[in-house]
C-alpha positions in Angstrom: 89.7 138.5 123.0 88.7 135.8 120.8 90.6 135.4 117.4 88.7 135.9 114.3 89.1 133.8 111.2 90.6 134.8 108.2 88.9 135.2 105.3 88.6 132.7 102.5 90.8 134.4 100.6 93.5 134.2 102.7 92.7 130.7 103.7 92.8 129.1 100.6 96.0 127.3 99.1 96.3 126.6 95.5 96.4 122.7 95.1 96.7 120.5 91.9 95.1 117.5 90.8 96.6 115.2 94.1 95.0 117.9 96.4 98.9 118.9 97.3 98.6 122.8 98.0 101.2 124.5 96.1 103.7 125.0 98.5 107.6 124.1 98.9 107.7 122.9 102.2 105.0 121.1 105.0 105.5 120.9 108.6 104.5 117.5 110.2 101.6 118.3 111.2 100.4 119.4 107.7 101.8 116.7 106.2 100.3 114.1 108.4 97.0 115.7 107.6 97.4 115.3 104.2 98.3 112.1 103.9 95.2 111.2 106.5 97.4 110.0 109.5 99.1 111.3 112.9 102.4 113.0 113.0 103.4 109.9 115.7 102.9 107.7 111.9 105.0 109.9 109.4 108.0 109.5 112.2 107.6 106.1 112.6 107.9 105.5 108.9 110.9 107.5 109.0 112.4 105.1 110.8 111.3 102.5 108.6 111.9 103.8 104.5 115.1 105.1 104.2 114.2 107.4 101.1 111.8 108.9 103.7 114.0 112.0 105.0 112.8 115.4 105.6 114.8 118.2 106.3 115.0 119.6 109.6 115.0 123.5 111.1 117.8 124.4 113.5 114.8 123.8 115.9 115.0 120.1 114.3 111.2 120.7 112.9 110.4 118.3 110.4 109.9 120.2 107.0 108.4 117.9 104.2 109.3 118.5 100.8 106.5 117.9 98.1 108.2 115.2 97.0 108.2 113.8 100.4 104.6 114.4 100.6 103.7 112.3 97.7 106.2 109.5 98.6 104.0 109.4 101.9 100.8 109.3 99.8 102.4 106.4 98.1 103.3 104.3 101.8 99.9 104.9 102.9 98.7 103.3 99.8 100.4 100.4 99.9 100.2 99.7 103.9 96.4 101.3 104.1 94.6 100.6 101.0 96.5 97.8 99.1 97.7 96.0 102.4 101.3 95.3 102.3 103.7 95.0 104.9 106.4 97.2 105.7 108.6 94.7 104.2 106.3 94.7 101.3 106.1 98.6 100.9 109.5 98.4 100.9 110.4 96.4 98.3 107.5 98.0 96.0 109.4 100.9 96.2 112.4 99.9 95.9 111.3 98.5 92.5 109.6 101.5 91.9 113.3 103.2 91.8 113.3 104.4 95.5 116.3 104.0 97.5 114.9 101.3 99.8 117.7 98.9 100.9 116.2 95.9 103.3 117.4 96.7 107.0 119.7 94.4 107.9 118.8 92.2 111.1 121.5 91.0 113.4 122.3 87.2 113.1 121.4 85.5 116.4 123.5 85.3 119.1 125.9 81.8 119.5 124.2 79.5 121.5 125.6 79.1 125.3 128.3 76.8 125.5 128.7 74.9 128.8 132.0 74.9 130.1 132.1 71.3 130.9 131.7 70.7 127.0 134.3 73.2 126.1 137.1 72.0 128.7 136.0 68.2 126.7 136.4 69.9 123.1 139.7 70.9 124.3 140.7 68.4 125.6 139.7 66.3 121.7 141.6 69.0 120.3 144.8 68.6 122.5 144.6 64.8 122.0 144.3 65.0 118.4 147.0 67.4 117.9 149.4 64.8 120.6 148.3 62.0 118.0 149.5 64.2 115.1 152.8 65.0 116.2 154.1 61.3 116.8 
């Protein structure tokens, strides 16, 4: 049996002026349809702005908070309309008073040593330290 649409009435969510319906939470794929993006894009970004961090259900369902709904209106801004890069969203909000902190990336691993140059470093080492001693 086919399902039959509610009525309008029923339908219809009071939203204010940023077309947010008047709600207290959002699942993901509302949220995402807000903002104008897939739900694969809201948990990316999660990954990427640490102020970004909806609660979860014991089911570990994503529930936005209004708040977080706007804060995504604000990243799509910045990385859809106005261009930054995540770096530069980032930083934005940070000055904007979010709690953006840069991620740190790991310092480069040492360069391989060949052991023929390490047995002659000791070797320098060993000598200098004989020439020290007399």
């Amino acid at each position: 049996m086919p399902r039959r649409a509610k009525p309008d009435s029923v339908n219809a969510t009071a939203t204010d002026a940023s077309g947010i319906p008047d709600k207290a939470f959002f699942k993901i794929g509302e949220a995402a349809r807000l903002v104008g993006v897939k739900p694969y894009v809201l948990r990316y970004w999660e990954t990427e702005f640490k102020s970004l961090r909806p609660q979860k259900t014991k089911s570990q369902q994503r529930l936005y908070r209004r708040s977080d709904v706007e804060l995504l209106l604000k990243i799509r801004h910045l990385l859809y309309d106005k261009r930054y890069t995540i770096e530069g969203a980032r930083s934005r909000l940070r000055g904007a008073g979010h709690d953006e902190e840069a991620i740190a990336v790991p310092p480069p691993a040492p360069p391989e040593i060949a052991p023929e140059t390490l047995r002659k470093i000791k070797q320098g080492l060993q000598d200098l330290i004989r020439i020290c001693a007399e």
